[in-house]
C-alpha positions in Angstrom: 140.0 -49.3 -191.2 137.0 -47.0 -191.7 138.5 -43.8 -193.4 136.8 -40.0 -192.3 133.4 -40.6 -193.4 133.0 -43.6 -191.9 133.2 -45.7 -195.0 135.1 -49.0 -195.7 137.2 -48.5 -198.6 136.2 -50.9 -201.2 139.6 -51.9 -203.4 139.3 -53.3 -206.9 140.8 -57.0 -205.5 138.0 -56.4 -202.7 135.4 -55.9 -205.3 137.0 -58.8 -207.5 137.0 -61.3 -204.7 133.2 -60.4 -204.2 132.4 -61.2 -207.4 134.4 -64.4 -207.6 132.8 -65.5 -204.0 129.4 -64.8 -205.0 130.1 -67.0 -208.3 130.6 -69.8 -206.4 127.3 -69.1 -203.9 125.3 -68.6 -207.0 126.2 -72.5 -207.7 126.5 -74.1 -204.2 130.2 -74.6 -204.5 131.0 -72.5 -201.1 130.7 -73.1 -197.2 127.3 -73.5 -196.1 127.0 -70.4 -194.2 127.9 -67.5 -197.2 124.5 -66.3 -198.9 123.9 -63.8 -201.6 122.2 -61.1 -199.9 119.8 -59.3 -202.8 118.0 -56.1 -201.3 116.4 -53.3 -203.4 118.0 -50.5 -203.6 117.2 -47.3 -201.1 117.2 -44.7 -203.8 117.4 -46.3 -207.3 115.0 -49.5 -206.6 117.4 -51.8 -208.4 118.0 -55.1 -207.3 121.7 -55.1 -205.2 123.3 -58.0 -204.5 126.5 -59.0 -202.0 128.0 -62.0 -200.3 127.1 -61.8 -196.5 128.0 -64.9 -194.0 125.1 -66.0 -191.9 125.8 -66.2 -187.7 123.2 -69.1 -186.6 123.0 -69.8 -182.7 121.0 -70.7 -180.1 118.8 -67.7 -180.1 118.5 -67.2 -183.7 119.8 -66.3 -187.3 121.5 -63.0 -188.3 123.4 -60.8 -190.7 126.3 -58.4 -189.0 127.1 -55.4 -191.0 131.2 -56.2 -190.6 131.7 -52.5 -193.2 129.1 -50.5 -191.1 126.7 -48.5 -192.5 126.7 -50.4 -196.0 124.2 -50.2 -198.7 122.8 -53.5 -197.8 122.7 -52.3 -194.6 120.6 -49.4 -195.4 118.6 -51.2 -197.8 117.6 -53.8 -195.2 116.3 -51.1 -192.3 114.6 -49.4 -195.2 112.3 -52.2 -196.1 113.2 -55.1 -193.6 113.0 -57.8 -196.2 115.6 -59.2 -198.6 116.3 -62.6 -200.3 119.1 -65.1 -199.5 120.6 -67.2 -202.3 122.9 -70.5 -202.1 122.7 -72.8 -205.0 119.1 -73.3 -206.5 117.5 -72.2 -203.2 116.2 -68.6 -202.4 115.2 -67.5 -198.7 112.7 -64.9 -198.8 113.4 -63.6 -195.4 112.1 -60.7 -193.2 114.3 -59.0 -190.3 114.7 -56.6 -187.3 117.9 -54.9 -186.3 119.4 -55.9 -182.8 119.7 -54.0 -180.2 123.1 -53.8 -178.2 122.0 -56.4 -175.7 120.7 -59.1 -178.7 123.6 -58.1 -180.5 126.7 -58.2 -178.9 126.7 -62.0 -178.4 126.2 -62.1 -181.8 129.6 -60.0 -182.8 131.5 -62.4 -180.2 130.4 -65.4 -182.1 131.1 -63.8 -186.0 134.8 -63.0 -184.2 134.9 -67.0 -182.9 134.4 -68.3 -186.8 137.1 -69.3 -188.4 135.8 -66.0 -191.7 136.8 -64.0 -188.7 140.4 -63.6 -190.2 139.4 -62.2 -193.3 137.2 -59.2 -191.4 138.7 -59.3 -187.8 140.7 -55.4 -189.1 137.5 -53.9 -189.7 136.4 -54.6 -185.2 138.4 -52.5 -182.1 137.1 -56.3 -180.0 139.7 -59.0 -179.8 137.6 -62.3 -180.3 138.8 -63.5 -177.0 137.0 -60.3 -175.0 134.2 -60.5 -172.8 130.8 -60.2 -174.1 130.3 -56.3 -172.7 133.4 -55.1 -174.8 131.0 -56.1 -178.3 128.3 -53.3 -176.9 130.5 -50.7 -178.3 131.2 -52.5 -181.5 127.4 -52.8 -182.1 127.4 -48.5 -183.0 129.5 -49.8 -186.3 128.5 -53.4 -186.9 125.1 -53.4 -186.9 123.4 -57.2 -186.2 119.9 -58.0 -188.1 118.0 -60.9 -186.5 116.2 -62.9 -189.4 112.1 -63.1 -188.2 110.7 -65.3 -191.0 111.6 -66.9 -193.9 110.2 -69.1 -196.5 112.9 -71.7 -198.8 111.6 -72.2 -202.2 113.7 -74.0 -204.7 114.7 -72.7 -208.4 
């Protein structure tokens, strides 16, 4: 749960686990849809890097914001472009943030994937609830639709 500043705590096993996870990205040895996100960061301009899982559908690719108003999050409506790293390929990628109506479809189908137990705390929206119930969960988890992207390989 988001404590009073509207942060997700961030344990040391939480930040363990990321690191671990984003070993096994680095060297393809995960499920096909976990990246390493790598953004610049808003006020130092160092590289920042976190595991993120990929929503793909009929409409489109996306990163949801399951913490809220994370750095990547911030870094990503700062300068709308980022990388995307699995194995020895990097996405260069640029993206808009969703709007309630783009989004909320978006948040039902991150809930419907089986990752959804590992995050499904951190949403008020049951997985099973009508499309119109993820409007509201769009104010905390915000959706970024990925509008280009080249694949070059390391």
């Amino acid at each position: 749960m988001a404590n009073e500043a509207g942060r997700f705590p961030r344990t040391r096993l939480w930040r363990t686990a990321n690191a671990v996870i984003g070993g096994f990205i680095r060297y393809g040895i995960s499920p096909g849809d976990l990246r390493l996100l790598t953004t610049r960061g808003s006020s130092s301009g160092f590289l920042r890097t976190t595991p993120v899982s990929l929503v793909e559908n009929e409409h489109g690719r996306y990163l949801v914001g399951v913490y809220g108003e994370s750095g990547w999050v911030r870094n990503l409506r700062r300068d709308g472009f980022a990388t995307l790293r699995h194995g020895g390929w990097i996405e260069l990628i640029s993206v808009v943030e969703s709007g309630p109506d783009r989004a909320a479809p978006v948040l039902k189908d991150y809930l419907d994937h089986p990752r959804a137990i590992m995050v499904s705390q951190q949403f008020t929206a049951e997985p099973d609830a009508p499309v119109e119930t993820f409007r509201q969960e769009v104010a905390t988890h915000p959706v970024f639709e990925i509008v280009r992207s080249t694949t070059v390989r390391l």
